[in-house]
N, CA and C atoms as an extended XYZ file, in Angstrom:
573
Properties=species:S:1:pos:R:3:atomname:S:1:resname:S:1:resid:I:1 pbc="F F F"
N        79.920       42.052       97.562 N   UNK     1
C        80.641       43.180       97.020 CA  UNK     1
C        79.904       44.466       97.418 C   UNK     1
N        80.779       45.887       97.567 N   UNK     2
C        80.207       46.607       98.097 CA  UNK     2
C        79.453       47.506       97.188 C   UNK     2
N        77.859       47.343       97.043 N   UNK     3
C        77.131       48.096       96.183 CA  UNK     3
C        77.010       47.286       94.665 C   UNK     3
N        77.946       47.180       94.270 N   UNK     4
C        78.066       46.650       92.767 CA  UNK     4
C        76.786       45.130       92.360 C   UNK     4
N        76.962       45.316       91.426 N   UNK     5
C        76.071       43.958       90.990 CA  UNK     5
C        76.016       43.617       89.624 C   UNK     5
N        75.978       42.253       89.905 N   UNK     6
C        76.647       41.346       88.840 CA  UNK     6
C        75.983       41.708       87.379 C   UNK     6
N        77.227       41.759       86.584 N   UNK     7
C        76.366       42.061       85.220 CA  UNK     7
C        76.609       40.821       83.827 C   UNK     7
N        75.470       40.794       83.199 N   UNK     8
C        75.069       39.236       82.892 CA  UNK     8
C        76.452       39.702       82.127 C   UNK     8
N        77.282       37.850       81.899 N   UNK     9
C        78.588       37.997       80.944 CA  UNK     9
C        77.774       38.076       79.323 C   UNK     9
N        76.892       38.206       78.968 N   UNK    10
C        76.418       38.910       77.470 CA  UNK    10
C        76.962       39.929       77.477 C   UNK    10
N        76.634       40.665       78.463 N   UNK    11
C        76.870       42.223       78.460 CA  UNK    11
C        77.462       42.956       78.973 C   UNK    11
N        79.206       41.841       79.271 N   UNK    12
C        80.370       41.833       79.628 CA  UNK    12
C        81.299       43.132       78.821 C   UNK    12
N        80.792       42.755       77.988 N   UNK    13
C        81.778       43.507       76.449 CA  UNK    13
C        81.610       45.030       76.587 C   UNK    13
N        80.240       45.366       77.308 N   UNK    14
C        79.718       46.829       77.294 CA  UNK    14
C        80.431       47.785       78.273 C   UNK    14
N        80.918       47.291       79.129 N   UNK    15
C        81.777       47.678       80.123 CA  UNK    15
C        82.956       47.844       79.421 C   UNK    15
N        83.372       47.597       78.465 N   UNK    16
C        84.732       48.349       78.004 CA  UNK    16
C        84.709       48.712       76.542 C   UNK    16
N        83.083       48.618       75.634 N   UNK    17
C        83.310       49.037       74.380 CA  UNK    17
C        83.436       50.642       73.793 C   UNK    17
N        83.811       51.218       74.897 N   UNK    18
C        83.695       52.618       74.794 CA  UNK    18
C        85.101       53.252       74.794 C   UNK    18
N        86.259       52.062       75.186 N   UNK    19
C        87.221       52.860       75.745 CA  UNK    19
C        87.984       53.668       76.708 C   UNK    19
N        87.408       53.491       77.875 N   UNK    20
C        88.159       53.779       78.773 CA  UNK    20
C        89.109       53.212       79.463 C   UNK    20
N        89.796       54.049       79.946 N   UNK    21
C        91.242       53.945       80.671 CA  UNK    21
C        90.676       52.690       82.095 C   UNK    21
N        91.700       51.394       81.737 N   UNK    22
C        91.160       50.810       82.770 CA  UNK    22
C        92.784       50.553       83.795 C   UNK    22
N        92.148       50.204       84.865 N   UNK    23
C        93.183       49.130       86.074 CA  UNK    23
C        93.315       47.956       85.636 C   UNK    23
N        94.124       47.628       85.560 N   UNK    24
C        94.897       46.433       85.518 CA  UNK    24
C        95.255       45.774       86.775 C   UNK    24
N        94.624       44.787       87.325 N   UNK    25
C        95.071       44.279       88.643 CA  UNK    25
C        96.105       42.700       88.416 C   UNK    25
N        96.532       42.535       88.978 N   UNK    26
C        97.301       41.176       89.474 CA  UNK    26
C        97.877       40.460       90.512 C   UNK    26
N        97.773       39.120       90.959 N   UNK    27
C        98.337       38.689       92.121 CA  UNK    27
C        99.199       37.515       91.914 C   UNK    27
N       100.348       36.885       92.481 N   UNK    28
C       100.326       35.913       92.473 CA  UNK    28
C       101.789       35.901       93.275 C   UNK    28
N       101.715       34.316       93.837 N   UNK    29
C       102.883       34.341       95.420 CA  UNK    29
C       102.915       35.591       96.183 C   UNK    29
N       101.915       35.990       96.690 N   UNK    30
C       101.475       37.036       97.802 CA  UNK    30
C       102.137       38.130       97.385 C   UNK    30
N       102.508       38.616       95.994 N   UNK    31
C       102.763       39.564       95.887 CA  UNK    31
C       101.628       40.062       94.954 C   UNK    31
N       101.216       41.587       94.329 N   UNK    32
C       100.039       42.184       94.125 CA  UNK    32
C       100.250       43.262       93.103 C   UNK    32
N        99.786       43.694       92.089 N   UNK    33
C        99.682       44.934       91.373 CA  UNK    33
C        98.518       45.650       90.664 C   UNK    33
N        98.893       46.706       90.521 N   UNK    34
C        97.827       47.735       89.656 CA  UNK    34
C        98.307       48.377       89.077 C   UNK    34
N        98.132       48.233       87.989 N   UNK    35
C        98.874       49.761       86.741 CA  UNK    35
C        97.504       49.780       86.044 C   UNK    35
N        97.760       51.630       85.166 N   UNK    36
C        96.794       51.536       84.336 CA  UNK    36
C        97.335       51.448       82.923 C   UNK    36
N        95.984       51.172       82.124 N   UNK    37
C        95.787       50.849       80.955 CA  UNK    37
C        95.141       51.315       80.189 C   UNK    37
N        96.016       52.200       78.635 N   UNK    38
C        94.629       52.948       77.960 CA  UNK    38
C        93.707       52.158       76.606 C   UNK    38
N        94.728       51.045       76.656 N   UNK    39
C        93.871       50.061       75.154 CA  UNK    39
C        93.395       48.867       75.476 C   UNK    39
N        92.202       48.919       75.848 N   UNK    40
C        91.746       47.716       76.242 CA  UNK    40
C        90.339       47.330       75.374 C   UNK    40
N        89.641       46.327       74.930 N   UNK    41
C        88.654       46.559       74.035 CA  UNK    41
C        88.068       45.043       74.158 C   UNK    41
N        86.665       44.884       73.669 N   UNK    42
C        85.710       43.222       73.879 CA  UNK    42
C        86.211       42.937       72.688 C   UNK    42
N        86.534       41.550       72.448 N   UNK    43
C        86.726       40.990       70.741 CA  UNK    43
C        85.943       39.905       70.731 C   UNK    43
N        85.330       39.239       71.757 N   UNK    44
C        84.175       38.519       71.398 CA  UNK    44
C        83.389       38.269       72.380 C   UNK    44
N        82.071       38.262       71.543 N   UNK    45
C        80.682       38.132       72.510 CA  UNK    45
C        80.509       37.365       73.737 C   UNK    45
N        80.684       35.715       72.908 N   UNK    46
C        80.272       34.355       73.481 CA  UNK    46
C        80.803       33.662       73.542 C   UNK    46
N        81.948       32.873       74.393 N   UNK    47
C        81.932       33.594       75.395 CA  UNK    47
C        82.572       34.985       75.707 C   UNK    47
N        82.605       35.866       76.659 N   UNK    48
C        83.182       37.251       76.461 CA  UNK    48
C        84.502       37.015       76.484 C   UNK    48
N        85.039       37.379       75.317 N   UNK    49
C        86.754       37.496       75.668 CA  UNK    49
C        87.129       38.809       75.276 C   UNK    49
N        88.529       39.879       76.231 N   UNK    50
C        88.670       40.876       75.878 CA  UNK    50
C        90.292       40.642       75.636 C   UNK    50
N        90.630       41.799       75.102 N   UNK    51
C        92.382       42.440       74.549 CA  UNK    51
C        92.501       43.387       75.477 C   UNK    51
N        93.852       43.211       76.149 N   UNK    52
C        94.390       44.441       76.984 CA  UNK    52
C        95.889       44.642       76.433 C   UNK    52
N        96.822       45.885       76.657 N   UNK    53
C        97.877       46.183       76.001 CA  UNK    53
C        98.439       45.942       77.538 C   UNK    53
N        99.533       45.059       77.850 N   UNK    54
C       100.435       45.281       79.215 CA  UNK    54
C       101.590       44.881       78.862 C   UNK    54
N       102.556       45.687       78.427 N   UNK    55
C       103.972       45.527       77.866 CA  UNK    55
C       104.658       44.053       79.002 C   UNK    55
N       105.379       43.551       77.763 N   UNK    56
C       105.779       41.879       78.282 CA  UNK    56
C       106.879       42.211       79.399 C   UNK    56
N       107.436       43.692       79.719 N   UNK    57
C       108.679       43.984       80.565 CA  UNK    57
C       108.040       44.433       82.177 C   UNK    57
N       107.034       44.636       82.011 N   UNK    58
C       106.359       45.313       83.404 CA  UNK    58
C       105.983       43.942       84.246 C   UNK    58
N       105.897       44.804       85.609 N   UNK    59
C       105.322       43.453       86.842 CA  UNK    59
C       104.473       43.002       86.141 C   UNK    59
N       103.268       43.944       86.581 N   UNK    60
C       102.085       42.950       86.224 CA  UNK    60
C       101.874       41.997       85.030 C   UNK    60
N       102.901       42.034       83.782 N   UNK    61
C       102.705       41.401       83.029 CA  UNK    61
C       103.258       39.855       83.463 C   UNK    61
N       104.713       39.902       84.571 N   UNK    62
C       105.225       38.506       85.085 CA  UNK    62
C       103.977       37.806       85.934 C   UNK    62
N       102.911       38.913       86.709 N   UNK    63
C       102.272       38.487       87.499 CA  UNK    63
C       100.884       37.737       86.878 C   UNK    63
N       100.426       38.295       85.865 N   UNK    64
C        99.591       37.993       85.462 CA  UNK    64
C       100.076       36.432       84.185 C   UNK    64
N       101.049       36.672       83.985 N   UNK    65
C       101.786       35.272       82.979 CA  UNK    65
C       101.943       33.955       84.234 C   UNK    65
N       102.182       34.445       85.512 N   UNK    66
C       102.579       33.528       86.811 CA  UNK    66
C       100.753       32.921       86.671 C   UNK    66
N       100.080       34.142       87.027 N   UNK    67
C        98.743       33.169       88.152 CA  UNK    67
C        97.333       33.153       86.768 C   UNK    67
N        98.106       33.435       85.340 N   UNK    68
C        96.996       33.124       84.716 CA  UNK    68
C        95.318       34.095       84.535 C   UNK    68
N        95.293       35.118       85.622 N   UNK    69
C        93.944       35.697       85.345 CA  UNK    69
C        94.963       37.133       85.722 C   UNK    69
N        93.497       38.163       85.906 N   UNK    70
C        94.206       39.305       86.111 CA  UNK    70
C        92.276       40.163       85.739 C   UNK    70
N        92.563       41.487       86.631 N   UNK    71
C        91.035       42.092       86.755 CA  UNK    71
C        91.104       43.787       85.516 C   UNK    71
N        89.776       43.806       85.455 N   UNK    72
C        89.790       45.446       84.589 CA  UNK    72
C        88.954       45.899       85.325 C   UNK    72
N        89.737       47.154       86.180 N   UNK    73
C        88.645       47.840       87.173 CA  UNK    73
C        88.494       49.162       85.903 C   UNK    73
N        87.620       49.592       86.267 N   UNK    74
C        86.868       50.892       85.576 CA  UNK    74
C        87.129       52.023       86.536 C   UNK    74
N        87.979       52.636       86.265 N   UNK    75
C        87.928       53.762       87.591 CA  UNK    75
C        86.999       54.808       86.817 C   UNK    75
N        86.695       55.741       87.581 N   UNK    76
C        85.752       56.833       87.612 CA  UNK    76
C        86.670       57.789       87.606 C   UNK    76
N        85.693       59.051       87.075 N   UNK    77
C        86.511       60.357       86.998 CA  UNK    77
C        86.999       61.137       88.801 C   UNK    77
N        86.435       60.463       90.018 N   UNK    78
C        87.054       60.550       90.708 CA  UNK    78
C        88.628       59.791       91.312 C   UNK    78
N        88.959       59.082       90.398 N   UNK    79
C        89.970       58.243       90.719 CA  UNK    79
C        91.040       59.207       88.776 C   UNK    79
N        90.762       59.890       88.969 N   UNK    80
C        92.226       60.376       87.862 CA  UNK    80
C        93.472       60.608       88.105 C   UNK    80
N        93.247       61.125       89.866 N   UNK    81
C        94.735       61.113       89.859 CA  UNK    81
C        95.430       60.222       90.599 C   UNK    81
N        94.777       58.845       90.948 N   UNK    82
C        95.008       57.799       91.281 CA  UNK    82
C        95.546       57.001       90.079 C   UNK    82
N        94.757       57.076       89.086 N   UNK    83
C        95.085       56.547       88.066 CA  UNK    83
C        96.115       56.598       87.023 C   UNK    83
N        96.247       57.974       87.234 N   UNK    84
C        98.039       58.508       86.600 CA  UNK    84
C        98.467       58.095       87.655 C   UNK    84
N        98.797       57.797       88.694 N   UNK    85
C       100.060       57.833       89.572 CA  UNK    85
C       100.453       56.474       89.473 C   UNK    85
N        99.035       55.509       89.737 N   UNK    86
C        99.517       53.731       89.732 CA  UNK    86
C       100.272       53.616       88.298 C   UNK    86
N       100.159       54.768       87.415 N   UNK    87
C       100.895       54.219       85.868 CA  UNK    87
C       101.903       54.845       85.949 C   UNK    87
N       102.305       55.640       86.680 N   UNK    88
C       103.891       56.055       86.887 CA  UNK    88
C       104.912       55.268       87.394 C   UNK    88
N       104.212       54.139       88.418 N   UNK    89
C       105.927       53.384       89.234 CA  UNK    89
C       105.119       52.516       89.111 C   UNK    89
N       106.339       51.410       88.902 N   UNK    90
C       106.702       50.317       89.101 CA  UNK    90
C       106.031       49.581       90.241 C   UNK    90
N       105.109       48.205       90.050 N   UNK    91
C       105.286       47.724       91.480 CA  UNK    91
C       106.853       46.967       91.803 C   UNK    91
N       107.216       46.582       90.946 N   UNK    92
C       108.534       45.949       91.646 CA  UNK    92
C       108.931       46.930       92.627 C   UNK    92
N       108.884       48.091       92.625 N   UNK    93
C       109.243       49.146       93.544 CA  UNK    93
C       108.467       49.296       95.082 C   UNK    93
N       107.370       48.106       95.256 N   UNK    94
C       106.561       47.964       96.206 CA  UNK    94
C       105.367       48.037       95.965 C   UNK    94
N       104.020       47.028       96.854 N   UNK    95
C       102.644       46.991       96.636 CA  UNK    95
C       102.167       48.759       96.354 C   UNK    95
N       101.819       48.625       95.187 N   UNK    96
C       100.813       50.008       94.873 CA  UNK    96
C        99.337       49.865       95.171 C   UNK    96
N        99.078       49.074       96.055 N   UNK    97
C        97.910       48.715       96.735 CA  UNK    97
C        97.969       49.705       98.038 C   UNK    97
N        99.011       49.281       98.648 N   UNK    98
C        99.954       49.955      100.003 CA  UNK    98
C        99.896       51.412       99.959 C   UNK    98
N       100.644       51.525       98.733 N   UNK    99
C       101.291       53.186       98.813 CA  UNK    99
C       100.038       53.923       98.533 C   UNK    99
N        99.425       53.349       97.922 N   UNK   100
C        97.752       54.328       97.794 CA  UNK   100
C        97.003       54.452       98.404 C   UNK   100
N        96.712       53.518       99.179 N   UNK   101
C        95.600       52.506      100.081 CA  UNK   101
C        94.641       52.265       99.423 C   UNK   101
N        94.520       51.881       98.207 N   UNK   102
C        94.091       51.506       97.602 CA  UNK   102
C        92.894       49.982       98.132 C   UNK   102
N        92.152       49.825       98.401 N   UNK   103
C        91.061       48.646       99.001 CA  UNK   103
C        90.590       47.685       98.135 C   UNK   103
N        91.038       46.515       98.018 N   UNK   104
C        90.921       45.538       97.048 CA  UNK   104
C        89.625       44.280       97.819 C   UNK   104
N        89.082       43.653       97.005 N   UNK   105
C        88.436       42.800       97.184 CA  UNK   105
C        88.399       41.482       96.005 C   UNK   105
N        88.302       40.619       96.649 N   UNK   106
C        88.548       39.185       95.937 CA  UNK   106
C        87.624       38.720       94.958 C   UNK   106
N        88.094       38.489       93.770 N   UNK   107
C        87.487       38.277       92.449 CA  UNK   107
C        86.257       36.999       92.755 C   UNK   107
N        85.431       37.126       92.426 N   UNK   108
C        84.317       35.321       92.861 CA  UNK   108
C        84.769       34.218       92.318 C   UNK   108
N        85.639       34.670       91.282 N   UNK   109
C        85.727       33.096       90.478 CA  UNK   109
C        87.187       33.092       90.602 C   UNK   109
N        88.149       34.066       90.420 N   UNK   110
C        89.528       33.733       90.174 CA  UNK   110
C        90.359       33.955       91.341 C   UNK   110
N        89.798       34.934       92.356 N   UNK   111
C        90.192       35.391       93.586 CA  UNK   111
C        91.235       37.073       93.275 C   UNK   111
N        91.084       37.627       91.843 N   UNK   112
C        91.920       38.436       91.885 CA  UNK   112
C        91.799       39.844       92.677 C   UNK   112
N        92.569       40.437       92.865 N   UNK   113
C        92.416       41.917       93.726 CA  UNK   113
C        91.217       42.602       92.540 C   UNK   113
N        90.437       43.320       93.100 N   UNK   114
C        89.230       44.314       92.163 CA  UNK   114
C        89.577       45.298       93.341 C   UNK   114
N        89.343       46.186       92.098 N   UNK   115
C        89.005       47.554       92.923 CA  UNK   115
C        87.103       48.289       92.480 C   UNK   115
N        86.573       48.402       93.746 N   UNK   116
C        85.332       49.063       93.544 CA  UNK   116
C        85.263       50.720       94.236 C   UNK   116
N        85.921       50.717       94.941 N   UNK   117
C        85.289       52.331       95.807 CA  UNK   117
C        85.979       53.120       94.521 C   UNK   117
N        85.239       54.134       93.861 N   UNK   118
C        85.785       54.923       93.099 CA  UNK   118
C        85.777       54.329       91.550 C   UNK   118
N        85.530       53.184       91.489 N   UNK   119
C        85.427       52.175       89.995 CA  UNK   119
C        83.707       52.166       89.327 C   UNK   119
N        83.459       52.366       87.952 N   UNK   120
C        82.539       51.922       87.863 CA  UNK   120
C        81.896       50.517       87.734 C   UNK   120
N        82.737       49.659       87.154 N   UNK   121
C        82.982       48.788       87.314 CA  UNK   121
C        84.013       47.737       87.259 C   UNK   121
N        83.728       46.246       87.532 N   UNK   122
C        85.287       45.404       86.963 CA  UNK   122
C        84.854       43.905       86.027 C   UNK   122
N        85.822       43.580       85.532 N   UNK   123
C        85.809       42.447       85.021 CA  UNK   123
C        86.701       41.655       85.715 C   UNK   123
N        86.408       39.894       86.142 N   UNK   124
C        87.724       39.364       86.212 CA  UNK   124
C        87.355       38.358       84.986 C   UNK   124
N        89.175       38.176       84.448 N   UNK   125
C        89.572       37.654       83.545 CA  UNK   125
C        90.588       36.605       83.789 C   UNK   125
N        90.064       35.340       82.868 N   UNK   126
C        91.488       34.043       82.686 CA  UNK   126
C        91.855       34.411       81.662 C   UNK   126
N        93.476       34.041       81.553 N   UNK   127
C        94.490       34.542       80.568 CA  UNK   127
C        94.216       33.672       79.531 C   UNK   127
N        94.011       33.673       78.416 N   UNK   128
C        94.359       32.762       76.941 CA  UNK   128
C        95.743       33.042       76.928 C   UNK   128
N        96.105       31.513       77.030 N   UNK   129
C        97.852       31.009       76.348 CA  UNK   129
C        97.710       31.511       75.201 C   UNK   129
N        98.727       32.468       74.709 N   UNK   130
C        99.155       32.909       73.097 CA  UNK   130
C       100.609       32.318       73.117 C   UNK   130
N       100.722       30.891       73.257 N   UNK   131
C       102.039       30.728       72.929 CA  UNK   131
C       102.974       31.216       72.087 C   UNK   131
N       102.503       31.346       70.657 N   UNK   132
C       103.215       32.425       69.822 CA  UNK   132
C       102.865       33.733       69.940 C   UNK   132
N       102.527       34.152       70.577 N   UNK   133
C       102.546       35.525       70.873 CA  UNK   133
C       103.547       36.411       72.260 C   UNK   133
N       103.488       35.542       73.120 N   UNK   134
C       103.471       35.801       74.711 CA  UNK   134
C       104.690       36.304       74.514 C   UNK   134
N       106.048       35.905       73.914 N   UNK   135
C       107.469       37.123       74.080 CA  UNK   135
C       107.468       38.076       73.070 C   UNK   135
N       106.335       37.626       71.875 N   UNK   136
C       106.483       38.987       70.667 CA  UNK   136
C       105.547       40.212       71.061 C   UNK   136
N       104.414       39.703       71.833 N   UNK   137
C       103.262       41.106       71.711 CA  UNK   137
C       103.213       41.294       72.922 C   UNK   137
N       102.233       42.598       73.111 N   UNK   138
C       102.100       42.932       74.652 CA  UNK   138
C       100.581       43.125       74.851 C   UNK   138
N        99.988       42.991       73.704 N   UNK   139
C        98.857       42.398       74.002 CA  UNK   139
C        98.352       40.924       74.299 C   UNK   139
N        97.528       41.073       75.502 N   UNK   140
C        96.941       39.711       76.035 CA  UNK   140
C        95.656       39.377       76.266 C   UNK   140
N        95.389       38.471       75.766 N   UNK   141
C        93.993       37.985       75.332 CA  UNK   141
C        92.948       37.297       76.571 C   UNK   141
N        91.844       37.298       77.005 N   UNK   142
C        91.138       37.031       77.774 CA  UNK   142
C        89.833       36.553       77.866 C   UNK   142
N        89.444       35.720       78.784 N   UNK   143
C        87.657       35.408       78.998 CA  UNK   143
C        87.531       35.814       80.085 C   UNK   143
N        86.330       36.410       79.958 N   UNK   144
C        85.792       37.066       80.999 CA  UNK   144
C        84.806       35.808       81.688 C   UNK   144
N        85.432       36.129       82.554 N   UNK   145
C        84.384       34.819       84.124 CA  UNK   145
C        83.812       35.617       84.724 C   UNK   145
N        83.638       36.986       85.218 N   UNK   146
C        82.127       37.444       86.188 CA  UNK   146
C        82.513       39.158       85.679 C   UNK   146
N        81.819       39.842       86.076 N   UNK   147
C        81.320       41.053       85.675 CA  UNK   147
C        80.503       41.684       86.741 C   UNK   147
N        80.994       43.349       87.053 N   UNK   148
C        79.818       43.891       87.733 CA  UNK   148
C        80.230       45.578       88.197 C   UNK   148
N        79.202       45.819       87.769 N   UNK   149
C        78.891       47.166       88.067 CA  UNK   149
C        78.577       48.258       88.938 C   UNK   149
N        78.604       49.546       89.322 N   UNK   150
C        77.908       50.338       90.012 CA  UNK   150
C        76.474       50.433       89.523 C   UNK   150
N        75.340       50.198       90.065 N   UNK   151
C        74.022       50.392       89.563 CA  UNK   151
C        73.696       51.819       89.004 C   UNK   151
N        74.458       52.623       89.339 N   UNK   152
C        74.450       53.885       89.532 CA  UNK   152
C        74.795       54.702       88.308 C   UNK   152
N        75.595       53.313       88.218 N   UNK   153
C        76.568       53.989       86.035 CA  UNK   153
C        76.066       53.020       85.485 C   UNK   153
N        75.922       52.122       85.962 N   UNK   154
C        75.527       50.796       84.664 CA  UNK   154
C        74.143       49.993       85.341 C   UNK   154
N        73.211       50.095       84.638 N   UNK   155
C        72.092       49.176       85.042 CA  UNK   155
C        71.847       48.950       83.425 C   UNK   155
N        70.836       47.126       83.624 N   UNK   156
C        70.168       46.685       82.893 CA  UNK   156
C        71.303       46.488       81.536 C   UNK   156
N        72.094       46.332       81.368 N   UNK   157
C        73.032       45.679       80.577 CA  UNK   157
C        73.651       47.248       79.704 C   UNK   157
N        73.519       48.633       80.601 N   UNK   158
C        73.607       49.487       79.795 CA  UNK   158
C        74.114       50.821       80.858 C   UNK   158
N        74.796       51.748       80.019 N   UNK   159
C        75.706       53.114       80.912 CA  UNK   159
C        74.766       53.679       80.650 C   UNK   159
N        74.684       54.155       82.075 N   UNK   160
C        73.732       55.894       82.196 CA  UNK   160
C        74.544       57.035       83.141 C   UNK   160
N        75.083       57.867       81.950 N   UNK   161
C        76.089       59.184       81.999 CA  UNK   161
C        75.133       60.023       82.792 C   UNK   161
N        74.616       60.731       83.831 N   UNK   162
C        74.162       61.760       83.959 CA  UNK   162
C        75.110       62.585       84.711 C   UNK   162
N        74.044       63.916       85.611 N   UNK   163
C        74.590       64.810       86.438 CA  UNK   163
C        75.047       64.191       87.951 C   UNK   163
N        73.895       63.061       88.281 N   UNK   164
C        74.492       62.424       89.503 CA  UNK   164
C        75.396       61.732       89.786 C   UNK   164
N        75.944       61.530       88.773 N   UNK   165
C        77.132       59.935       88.546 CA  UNK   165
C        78.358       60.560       88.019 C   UNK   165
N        78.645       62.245       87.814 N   UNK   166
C        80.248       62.179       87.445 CA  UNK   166
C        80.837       61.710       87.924 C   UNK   166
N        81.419       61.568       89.146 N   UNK   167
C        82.388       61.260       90.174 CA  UNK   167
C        82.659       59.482       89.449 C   UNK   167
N        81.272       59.124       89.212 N   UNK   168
C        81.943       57.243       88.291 CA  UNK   168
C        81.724       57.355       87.063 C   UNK   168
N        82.026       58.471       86.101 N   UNK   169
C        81.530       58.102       84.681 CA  UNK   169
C        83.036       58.153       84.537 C   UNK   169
N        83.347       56.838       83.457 N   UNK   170
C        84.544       56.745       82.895 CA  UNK   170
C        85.492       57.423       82.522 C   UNK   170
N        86.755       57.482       82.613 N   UNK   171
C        87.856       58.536       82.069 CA  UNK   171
C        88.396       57.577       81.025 C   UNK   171
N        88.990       58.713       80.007 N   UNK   172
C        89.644       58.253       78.817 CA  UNK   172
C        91.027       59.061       78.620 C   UNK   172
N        92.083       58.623       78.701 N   UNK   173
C        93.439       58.732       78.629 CA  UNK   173
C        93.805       59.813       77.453 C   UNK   173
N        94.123       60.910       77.077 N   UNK   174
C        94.681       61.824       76.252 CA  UNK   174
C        96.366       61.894       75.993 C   UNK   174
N        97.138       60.986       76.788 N   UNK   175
C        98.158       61.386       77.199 CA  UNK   175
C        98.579       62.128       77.974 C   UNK   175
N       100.018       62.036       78.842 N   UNK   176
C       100.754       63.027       79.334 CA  UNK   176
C       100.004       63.762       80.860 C   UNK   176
N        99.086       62.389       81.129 N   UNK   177
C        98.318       62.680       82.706 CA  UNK   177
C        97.013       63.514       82.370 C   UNK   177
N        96.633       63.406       80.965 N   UNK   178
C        95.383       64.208       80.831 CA  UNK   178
C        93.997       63.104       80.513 C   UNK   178
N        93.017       63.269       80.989 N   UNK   179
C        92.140       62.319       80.761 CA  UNK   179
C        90.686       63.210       80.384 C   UNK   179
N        89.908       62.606       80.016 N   UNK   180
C        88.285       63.236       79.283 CA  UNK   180
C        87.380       61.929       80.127 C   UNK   180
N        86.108       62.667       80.779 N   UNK   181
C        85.092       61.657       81.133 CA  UNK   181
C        84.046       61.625       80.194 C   UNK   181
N        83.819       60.318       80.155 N   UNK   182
C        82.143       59.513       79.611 CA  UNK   182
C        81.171       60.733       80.223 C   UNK   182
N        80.472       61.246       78.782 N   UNK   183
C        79.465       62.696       79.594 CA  UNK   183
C        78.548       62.734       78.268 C   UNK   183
N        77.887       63.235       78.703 N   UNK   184
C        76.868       64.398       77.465 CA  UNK   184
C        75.968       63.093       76.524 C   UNK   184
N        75.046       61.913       77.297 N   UNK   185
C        75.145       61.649       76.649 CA  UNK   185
C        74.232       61.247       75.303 C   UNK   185
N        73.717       60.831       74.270 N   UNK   186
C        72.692       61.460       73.092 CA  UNK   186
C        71.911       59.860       72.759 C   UNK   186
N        70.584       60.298       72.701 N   UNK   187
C        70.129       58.887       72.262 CA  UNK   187
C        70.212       59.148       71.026 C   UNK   187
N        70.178       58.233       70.117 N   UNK   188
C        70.377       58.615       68.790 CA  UNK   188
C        68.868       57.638       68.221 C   UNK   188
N        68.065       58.493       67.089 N   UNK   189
C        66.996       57.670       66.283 CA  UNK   189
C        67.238       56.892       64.984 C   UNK   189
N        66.685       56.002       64.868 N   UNK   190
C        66.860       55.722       63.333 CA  UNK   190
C        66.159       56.715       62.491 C   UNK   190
N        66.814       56.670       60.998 N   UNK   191
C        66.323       57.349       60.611 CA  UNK   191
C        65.550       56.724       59.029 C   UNK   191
């Protein structure tokens, strides 16, 4: 992978307990997608399993119900207006891999599309069957199988926000194409 490196699945969960706006990737019968996503969150440690919101009517939700896994890229505050646009259309409307040029690379364990140039990091994920859930909710449940980071935003099981790393510190969704980056950031003491 280019640059990135693997981050232990303990400290899987840390990569999205903050909230940011992630990618949503999917593949399956040679067809491909990316939309974004603003509610995504870790719900358990060990093994890592996360919650993503992908309404049951969209591609990626047929695609990801078809092949079972599906990726959470982390885009960076240089990818914002990449990131509103993949959440505007439809892939049924054609690969949004294509229309972006978007550069994907193959998951280690599941084979799914990841995105890294511009990502801080990704997760790939196998789907948990919610049989009673899967036509009522649009949230979908997950284990995380590999993990990995930009060294650059994330080392040692932990985010480091500075001045050199805006371009990959996380964006967070406001609505209506407006987003806020991961910044400023405070160690805090006990007291």
């Amino acid at each position: 992978m280019s640059g990135f490196e693997p981050v232990r699945l303990e400290h899987a969960s840390r990569l999205i307990n903050h909230g940011p706006t992630v990618l949503v990737t999917s593949a399956h019968g040679g067809r491909r997608n990316v939309m974004a996503a603003a509610w995504s969150m870790p719900v358990e440690f060990t093994p890592p399993r996360i919650a993503v919101v992908i309404d049951k009517h969209t591609f990626t939700r047929e695609l990801v119900a078809a092949s079972g896994a599906f990726g959470l890229c982390l885009p960076g505050l240089a990818l914002a207006d990449l990131t509103y646009s993949v959440g505007q259309h439809s892939g049924r409307d054609g690969d949004k891999f294509a229309r972006y040029g978007i550069e994907a690379t193959s998951g280690p364990v599941l084979g799914v599309p990841l995105v890294e140039r511009g990502c801080a990091a990704w997760l790939e994920c196998r789907l948990i069957p919610e049989r009673h859930t899967e036509d009522a909710y649009d949230t979908c449940f997950a284990e995380v199988v590999a993990a990995a980071a930009d060294p650059r935003v994330f080392a040692n099981g932990r985010w480091v926000f500075n001045d050199q790393n805006s371009d990959l510190q996380t964006i967070h969704h406001l609505g209506a194409g407006n987003f806020v980056r991961s910044a400023g950031m405070v160690q805090a003491r006990a007291l």
